[in-house]
PQR file of N, CA, C, O and H, with PARSE charges and radii, in Angstrom:
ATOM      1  N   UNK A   1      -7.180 -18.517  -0.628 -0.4000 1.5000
ATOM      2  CA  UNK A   1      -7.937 -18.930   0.531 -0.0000 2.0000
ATOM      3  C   UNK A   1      -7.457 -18.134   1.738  0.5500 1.7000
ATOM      4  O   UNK A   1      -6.265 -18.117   2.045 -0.5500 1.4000
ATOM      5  N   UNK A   2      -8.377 -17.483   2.412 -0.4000 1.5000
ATOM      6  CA  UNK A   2      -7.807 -16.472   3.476 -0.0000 2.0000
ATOM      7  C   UNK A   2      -8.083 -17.360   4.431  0.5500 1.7000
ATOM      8  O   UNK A   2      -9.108 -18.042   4.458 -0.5500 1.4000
ATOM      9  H   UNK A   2      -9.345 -17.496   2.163  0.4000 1.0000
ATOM     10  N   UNK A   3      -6.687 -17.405   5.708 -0.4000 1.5000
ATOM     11  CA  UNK A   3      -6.776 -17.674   7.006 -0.0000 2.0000
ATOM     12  C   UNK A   3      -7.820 -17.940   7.814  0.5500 1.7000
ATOM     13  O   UNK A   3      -8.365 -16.872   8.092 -0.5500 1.4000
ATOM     14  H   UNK A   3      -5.854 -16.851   5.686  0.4000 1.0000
ATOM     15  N   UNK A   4      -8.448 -19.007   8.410 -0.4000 1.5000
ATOM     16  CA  UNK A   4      -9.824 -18.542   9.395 -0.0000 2.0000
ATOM     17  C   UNK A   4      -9.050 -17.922  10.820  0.5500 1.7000
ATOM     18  O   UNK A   4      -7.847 -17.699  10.958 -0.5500 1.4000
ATOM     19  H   UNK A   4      -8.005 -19.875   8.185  0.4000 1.0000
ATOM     20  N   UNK A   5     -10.519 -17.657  12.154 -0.4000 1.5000
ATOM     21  CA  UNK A   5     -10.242 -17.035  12.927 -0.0000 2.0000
ATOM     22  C   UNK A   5      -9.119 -17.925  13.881  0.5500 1.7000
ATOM     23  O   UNK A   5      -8.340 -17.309  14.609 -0.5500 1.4000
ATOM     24  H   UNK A   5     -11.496 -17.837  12.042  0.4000 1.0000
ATOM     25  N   UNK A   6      -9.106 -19.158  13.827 -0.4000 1.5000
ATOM     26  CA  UNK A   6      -8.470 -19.806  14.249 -0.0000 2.0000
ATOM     27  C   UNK A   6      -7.227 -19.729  14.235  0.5500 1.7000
ATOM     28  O   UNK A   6      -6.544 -19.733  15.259 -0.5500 1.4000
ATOM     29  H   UNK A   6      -9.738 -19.659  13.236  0.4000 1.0000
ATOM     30  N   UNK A   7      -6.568 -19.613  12.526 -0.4000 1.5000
ATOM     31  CA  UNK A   7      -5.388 -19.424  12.277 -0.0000 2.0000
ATOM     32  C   UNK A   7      -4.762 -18.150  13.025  0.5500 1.7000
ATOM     33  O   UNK A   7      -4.012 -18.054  13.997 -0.5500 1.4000
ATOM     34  H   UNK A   7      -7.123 -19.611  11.694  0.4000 1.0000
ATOM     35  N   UNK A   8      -5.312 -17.302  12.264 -0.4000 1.5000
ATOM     36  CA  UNK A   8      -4.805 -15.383  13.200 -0.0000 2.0000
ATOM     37  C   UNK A   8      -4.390 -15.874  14.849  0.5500 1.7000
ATOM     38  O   UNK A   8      -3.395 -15.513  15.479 -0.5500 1.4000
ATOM     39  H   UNK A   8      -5.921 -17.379  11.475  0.4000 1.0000
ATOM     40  N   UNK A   9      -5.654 -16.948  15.376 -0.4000 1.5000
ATOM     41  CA  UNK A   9      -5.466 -16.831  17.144 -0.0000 2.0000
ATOM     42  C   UNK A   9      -4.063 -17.332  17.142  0.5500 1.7000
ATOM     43  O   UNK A   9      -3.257 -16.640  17.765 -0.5500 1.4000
ATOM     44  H   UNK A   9      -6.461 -17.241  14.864  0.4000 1.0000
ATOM     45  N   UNK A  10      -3.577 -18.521  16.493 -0.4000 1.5000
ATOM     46  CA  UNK A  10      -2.422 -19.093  16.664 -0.0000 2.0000
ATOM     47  C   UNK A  10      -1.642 -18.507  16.191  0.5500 1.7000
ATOM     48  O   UNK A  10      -0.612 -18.416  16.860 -0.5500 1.4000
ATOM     49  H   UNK A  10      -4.232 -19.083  15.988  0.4000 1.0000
ATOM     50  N   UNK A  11      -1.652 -17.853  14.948 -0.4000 1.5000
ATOM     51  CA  UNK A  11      -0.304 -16.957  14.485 -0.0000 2.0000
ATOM     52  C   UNK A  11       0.132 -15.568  15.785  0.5500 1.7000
ATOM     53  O   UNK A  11       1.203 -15.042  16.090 -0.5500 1.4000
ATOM     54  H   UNK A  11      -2.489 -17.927  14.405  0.4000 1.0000
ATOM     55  N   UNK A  12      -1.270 -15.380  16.264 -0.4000 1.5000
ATOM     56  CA  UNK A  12      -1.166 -13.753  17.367 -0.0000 2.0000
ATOM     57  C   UNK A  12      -0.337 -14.252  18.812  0.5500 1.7000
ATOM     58  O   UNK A  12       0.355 -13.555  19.554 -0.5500 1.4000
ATOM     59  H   UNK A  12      -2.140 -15.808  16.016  0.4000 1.0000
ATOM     60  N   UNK A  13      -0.657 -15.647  18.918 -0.4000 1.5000
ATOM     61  CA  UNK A  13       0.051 -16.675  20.314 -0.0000 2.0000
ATOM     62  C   UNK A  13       1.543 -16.702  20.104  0.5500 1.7000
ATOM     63  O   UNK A  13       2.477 -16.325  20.812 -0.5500 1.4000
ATOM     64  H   UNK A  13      -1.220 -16.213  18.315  0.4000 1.0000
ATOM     65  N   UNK A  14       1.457 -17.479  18.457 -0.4000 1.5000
ATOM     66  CA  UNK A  14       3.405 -17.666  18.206 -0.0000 2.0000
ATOM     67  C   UNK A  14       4.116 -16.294  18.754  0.5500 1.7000
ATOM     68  O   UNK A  14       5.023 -16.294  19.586 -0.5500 1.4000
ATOM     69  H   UNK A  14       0.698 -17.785  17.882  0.4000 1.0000
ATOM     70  N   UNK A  15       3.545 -15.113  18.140 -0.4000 1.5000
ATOM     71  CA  UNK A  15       4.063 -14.009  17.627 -0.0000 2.0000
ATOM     72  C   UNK A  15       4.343 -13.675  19.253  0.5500 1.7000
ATOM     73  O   UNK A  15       5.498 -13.873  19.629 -0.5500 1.4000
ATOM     74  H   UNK A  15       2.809 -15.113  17.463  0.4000 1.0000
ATOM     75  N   UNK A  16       3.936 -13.468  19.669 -0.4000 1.5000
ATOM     76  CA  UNK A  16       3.665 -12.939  21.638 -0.0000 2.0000
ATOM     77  C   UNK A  16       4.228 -14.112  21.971  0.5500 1.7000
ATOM     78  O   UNK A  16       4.350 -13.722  23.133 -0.5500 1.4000
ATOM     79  H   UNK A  16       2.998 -13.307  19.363  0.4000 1.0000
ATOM     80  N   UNK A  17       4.697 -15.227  22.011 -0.4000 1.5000
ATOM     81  CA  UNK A  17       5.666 -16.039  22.417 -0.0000 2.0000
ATOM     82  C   UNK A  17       6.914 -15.724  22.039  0.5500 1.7000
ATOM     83  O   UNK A  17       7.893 -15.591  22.772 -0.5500 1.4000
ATOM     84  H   UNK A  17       4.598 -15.544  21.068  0.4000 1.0000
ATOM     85  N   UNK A  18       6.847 -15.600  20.795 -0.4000 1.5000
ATOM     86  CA  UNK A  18       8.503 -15.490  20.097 -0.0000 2.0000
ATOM     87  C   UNK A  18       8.958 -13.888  20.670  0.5500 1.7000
ATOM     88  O   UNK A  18       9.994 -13.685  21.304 -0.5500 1.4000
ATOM     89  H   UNK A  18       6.052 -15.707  20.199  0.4000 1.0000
ATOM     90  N   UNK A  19       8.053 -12.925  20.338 -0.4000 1.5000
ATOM     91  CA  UNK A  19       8.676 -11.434  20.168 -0.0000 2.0000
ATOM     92  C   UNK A  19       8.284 -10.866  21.721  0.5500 1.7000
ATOM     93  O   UNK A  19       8.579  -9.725  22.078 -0.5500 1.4000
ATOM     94  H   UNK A  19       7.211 -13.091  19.823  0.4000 1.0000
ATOM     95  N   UNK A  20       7.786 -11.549  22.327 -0.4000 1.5000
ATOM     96  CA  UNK A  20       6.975 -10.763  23.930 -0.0000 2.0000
ATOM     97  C   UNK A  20       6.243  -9.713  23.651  0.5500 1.7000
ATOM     98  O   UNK A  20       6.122  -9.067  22.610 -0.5500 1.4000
ATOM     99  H   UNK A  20       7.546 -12.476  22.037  0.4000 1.0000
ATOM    100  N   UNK A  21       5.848  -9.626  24.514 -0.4000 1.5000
ATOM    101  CA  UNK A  21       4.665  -8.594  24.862 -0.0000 2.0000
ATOM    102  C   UNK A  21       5.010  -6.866  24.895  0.5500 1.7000
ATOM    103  O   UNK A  21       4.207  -5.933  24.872 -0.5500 1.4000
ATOM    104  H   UNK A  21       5.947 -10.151  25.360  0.4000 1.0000
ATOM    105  N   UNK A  22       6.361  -6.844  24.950 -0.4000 1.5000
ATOM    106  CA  UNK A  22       6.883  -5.830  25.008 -0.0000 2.0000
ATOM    107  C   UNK A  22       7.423  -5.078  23.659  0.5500 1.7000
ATOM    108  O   UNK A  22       7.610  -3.866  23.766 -0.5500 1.4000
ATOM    109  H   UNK A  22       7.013  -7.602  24.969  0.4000 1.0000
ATOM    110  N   UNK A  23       7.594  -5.475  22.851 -0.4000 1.5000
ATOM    111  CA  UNK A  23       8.294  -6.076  21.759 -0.0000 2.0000
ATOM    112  C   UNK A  23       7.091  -5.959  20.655  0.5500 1.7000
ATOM    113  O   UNK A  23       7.137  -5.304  19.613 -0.5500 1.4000
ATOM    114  H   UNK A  23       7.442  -6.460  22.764  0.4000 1.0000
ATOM    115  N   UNK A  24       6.182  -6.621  21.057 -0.4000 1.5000
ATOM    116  CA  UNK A  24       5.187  -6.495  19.913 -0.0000 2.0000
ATOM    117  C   UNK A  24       4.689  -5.494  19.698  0.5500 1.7000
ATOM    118  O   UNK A  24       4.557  -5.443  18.475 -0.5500 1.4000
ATOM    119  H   UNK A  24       6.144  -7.153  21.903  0.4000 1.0000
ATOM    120  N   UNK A  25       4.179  -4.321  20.293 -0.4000 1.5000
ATOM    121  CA  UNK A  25       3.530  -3.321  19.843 -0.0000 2.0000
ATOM    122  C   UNK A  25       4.560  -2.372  18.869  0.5500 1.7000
ATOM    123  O   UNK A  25       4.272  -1.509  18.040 -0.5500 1.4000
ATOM    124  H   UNK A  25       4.287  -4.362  21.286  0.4000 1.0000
ATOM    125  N   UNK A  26       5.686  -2.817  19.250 -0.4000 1.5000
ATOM    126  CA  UNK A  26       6.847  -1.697  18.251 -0.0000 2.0000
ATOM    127  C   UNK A  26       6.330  -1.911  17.069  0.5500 1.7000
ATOM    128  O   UNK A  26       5.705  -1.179  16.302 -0.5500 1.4000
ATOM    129  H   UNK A  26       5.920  -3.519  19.923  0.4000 1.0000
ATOM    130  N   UNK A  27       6.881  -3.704  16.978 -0.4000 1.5000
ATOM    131  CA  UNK A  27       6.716  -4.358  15.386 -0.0000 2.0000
ATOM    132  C   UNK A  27       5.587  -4.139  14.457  0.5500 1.7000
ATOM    133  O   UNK A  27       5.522  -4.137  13.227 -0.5500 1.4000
ATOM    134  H   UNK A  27       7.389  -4.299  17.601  0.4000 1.0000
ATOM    135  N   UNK A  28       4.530  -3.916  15.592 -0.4000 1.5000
ATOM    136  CA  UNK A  28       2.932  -3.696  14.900 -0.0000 2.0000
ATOM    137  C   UNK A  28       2.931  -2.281  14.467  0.5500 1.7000
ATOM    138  O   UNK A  28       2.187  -1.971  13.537 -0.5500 1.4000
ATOM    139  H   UNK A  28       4.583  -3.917  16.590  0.4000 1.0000
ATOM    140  N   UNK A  29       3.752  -1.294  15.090 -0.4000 1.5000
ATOM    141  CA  UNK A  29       3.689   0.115  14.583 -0.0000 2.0000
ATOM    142  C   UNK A  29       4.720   0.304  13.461  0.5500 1.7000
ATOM    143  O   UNK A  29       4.649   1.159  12.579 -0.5500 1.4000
ATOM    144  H   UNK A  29       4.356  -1.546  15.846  0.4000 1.0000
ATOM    145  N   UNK A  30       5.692  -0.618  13.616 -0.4000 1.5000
ATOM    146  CA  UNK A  30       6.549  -0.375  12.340 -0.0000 2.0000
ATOM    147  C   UNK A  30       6.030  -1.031  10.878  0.5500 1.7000
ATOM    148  O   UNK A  30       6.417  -0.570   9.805 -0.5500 1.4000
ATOM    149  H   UNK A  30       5.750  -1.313  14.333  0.4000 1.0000
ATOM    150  N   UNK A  31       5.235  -2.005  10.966 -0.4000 1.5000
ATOM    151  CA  UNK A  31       4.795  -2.731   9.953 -0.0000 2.0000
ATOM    152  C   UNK A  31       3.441  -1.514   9.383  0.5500 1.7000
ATOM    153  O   UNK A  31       3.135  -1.273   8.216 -0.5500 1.4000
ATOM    154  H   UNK A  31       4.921  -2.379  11.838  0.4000 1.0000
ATOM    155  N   UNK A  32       2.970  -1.051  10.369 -0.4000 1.5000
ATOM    156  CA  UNK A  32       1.858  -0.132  10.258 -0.0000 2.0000
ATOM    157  C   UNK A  32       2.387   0.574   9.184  0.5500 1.7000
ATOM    158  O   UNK A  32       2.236   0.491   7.965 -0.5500 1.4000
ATOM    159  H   UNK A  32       3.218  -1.247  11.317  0.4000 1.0000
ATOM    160  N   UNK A  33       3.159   1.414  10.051 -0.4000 1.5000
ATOM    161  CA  UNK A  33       4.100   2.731   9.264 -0.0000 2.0000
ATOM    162  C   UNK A  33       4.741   2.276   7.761  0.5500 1.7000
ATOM    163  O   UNK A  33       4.447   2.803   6.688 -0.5500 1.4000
ATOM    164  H   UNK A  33       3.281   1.481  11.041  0.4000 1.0000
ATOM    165  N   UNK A  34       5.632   1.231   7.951 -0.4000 1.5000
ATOM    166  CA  UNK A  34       5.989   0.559   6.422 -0.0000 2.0000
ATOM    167  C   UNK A  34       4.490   0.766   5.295  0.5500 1.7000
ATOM    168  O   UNK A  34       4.239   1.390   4.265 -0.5500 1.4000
ATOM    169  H   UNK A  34       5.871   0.803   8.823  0.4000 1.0000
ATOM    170  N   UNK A  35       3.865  -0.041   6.099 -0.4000 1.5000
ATOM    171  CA  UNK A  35       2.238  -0.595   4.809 -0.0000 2.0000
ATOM    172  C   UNK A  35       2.018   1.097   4.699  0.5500 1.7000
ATOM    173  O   UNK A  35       2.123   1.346   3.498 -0.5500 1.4000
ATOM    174  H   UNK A  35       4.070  -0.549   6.936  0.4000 1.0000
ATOM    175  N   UNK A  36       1.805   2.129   5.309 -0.4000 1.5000
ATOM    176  CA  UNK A  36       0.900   3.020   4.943 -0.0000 2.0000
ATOM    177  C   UNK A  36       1.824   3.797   3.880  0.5500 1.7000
ATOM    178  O   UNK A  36       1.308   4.475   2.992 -0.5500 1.4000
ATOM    179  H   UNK A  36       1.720   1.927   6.284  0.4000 1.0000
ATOM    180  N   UNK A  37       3.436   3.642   4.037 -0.4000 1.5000
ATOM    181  CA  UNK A  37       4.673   4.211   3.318 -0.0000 2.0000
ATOM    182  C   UNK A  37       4.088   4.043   1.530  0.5500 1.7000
ATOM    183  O   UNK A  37       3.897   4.725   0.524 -0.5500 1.4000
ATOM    184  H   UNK A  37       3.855   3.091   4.759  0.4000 1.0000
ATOM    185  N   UNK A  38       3.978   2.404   2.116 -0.4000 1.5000
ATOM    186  CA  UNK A  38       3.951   1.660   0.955 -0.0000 2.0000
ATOM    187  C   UNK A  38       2.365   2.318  -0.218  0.5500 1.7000
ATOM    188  O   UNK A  38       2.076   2.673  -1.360 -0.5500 1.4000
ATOM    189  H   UNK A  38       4.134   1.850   2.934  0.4000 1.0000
ATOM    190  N   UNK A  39       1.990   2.170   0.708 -0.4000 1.5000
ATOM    191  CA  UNK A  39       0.162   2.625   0.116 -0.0000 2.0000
ATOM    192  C   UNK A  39       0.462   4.384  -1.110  0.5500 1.7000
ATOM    193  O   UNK A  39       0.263   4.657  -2.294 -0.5500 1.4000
ATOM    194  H   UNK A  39       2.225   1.882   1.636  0.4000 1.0000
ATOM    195  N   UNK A  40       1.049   5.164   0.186 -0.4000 1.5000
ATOM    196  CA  UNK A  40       1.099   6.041  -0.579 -0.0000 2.0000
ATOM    197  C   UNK A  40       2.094   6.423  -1.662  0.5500 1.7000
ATOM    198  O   UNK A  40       2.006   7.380  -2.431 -0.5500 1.4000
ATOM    199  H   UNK A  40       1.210   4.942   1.148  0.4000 1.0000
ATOM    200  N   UNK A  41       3.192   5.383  -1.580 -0.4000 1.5000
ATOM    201  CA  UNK A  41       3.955   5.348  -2.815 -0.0000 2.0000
ATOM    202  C   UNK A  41       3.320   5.000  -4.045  0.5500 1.7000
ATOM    203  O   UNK A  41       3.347   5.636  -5.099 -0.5500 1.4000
ATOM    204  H   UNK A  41       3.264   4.606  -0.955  0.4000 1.0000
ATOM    205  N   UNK A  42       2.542   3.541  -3.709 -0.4000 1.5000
ATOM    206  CA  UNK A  42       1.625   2.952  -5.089 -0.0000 2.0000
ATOM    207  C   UNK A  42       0.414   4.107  -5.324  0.5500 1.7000
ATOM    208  O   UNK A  42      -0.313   4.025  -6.314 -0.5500 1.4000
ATOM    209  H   UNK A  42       2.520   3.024  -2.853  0.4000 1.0000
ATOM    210  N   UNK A  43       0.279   5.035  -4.475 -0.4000 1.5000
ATOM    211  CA  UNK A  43      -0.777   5.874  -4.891 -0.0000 2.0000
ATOM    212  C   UNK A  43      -0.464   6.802  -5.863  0.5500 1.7000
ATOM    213  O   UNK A  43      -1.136   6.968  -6.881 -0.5500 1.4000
ATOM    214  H   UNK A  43       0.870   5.102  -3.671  0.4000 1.0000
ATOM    215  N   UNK A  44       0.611   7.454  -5.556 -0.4000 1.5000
ATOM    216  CA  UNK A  44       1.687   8.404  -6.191 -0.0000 2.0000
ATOM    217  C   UNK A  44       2.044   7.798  -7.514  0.5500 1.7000
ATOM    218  O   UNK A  44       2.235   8.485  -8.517 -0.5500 1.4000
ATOM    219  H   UNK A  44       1.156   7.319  -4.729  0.4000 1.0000
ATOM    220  N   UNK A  45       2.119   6.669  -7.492 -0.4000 1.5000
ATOM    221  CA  UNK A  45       2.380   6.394  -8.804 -0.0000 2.0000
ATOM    222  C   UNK A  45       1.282   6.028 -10.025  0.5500 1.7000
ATOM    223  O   UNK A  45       1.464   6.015 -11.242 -0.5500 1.4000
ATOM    224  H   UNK A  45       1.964   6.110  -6.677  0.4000 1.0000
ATOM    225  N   UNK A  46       0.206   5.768  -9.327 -0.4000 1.5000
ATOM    226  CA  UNK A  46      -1.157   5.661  -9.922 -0.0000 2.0000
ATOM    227  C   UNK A  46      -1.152   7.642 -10.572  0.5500 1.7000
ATOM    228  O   UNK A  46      -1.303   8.155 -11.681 -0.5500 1.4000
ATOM    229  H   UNK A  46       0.058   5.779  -8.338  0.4000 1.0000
ATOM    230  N   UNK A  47      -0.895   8.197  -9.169 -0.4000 1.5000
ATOM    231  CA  UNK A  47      -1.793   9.566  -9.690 -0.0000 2.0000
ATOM    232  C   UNK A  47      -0.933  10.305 -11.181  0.5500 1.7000
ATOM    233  O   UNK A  47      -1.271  11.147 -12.013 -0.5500 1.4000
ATOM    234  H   UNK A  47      -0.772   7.780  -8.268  0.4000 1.0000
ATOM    235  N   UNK A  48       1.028   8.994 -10.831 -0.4000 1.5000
ATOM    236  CA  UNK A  48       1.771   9.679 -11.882 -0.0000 2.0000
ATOM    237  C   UNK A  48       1.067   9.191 -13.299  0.5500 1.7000
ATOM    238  O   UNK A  48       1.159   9.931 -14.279 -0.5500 1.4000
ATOM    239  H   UNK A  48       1.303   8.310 -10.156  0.4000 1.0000
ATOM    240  N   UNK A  49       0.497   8.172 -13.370 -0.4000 1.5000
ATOM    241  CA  UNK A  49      -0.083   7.323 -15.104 -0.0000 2.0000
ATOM    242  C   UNK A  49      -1.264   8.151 -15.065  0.5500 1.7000
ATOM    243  O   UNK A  49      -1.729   8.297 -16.196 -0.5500 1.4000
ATOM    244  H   UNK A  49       0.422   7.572 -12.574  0.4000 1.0000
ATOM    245  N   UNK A  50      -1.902   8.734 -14.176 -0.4000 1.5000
ATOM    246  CA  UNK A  50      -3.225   9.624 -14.130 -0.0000 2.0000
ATOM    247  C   UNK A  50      -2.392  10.859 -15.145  0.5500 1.7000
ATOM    248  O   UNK A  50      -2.768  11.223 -16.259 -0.5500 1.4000
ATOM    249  H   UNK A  50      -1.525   8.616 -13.257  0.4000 1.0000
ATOM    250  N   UNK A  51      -1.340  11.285 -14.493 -0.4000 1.5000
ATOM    251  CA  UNK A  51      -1.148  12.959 -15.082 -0.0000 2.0000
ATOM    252  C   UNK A  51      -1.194  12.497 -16.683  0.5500 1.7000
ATOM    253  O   UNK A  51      -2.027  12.824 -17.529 -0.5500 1.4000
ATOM    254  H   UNK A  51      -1.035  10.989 -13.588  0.4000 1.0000
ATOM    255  N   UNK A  52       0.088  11.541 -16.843 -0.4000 1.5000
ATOM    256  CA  UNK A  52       0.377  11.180 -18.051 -0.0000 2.0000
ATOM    257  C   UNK A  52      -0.422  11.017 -19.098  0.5500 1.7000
ATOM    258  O   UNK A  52      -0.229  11.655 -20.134 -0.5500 1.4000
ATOM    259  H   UNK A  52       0.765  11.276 -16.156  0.4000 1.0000
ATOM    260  N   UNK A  53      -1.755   9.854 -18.921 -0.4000 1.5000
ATOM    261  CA  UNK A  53      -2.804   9.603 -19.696 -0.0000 2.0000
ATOM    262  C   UNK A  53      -3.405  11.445 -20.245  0.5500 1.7000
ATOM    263  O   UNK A  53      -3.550  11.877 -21.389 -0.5500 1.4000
ATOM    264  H   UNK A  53      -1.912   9.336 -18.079  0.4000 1.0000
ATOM    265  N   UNK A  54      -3.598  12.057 -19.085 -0.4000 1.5000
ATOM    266  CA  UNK A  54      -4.398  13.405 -19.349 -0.0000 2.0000
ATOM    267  C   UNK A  54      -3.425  14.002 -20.329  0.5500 1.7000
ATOM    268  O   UNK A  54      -3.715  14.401 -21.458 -0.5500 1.4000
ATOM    269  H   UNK A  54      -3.479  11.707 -18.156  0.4000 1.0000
ATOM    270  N   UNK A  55      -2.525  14.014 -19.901 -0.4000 1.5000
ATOM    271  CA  UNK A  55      -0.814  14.720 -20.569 -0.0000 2.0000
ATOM    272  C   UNK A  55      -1.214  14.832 -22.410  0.5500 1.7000
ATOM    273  O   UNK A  55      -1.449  15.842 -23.074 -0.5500 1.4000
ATOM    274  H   UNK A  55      -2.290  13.690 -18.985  0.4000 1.0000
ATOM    275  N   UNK A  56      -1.161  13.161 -22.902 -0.4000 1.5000
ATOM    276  CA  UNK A  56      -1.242  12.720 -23.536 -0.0000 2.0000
ATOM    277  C   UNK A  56      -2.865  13.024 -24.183  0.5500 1.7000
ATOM    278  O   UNK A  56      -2.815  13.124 -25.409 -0.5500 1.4000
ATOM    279  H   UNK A  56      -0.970  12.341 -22.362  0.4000 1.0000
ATOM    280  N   UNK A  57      -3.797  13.132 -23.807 -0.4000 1.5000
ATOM    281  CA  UNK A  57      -4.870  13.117 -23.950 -0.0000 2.0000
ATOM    282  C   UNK A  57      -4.826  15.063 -24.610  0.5500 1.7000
ATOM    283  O   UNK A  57      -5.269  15.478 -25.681 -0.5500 1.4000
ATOM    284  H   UNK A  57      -3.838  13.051 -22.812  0.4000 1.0000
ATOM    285  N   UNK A  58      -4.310  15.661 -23.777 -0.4000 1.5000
ATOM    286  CA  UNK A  58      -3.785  17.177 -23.943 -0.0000 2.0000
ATOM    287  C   UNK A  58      -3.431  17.622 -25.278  0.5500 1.7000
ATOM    288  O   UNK A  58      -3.993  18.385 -26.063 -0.5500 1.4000
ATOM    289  H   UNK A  58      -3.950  15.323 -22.907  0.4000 1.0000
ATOM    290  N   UNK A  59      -2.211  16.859 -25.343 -0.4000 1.5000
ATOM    291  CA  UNK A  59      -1.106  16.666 -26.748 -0.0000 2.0000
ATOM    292  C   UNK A  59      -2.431  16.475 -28.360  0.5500 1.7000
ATOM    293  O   UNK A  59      -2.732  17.015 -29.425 -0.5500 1.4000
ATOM    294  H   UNK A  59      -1.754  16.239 -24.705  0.4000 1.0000
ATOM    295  N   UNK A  60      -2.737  15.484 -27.596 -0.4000 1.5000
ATOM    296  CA  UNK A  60      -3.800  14.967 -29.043 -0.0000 2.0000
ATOM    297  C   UNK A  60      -4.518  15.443 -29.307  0.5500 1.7000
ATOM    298  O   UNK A  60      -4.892  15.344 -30.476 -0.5500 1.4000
ATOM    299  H   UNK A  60      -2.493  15.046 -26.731  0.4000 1.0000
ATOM    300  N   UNK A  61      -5.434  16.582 -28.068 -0.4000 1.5000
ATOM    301  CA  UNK A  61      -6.418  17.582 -28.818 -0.0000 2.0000
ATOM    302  C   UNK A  61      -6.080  18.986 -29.192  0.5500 1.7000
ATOM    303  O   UNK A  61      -6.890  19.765 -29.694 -0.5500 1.4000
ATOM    304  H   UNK A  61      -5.131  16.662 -27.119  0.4000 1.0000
ATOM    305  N   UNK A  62      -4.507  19.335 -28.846 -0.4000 1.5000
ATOM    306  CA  UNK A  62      -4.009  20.704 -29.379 -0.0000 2.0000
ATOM    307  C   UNK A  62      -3.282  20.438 -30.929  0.5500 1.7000
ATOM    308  O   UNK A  62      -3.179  21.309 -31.793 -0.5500 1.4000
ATOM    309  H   UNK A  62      -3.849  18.702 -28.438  0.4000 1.0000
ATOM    310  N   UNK A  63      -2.740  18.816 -31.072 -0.4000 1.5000
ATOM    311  CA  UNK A  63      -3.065  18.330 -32.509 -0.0000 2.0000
ATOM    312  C   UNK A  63      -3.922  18.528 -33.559  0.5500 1.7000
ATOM    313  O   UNK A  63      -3.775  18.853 -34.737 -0.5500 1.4000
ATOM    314  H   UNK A  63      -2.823  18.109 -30.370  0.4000 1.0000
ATOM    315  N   UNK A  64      -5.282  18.132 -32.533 -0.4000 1.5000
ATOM    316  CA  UNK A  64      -5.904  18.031 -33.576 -0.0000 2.0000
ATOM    317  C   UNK A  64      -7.045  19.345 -34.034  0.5500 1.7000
ATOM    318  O   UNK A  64      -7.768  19.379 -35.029 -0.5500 1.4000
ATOM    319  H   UNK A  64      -5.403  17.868 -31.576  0.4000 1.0000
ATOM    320  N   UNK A  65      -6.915  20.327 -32.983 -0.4000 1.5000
ATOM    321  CA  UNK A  65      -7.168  21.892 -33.094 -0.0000 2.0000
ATOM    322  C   UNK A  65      -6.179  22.403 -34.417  0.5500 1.7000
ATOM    323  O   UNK A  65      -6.659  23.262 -35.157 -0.5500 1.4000
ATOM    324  H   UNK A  65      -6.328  20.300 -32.173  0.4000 1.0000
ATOM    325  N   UNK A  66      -5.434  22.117 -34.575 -0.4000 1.5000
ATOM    326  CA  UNK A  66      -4.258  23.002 -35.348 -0.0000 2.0000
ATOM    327  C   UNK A  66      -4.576  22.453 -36.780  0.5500 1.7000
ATOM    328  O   UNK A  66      -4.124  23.073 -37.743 -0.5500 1.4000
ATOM    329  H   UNK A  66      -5.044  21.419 -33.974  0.4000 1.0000
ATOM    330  N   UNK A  67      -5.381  21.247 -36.992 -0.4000 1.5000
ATOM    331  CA  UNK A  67      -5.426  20.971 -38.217 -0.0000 2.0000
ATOM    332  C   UNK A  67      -6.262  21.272 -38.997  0.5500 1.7000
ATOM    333  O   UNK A  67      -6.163  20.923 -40.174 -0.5500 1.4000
ATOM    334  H   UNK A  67      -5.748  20.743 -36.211  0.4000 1.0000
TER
END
């Protein structure tokens, strides 16, 4: 069940209460920077089971040429 708009308003109030106004835009660029870190690690590792499958896919038809 995702958050309504309501929730976000009150979580965006706590957050700017607790961390200030000054303060928050760091956190929002570091969380940014983390998530996009993150994105392209899980991508990298997708594209690594990509090589592999082909890898493998490679192997089995120079197999089965030779026979």
């Amino acid at each position: 069940m995702a958050p309504g708009p309501l929730s976000l308003i009150i979580i965006g109030i706590v957050a700017l209460l607790i961390f200030g106004p000054k303060k928050l835009p760091e956190l929002g660029k570091a969380f940014g920077s983390s998530l996009r870190e993150f994105k392209n690690a899980t991508k990298g590792l997708a594209d690594d089971d990509e090589d592999d499958k082909t890898a493998k896919k490679n192997d089995l038809d120079k197999k089965d040429e030779h026979k």
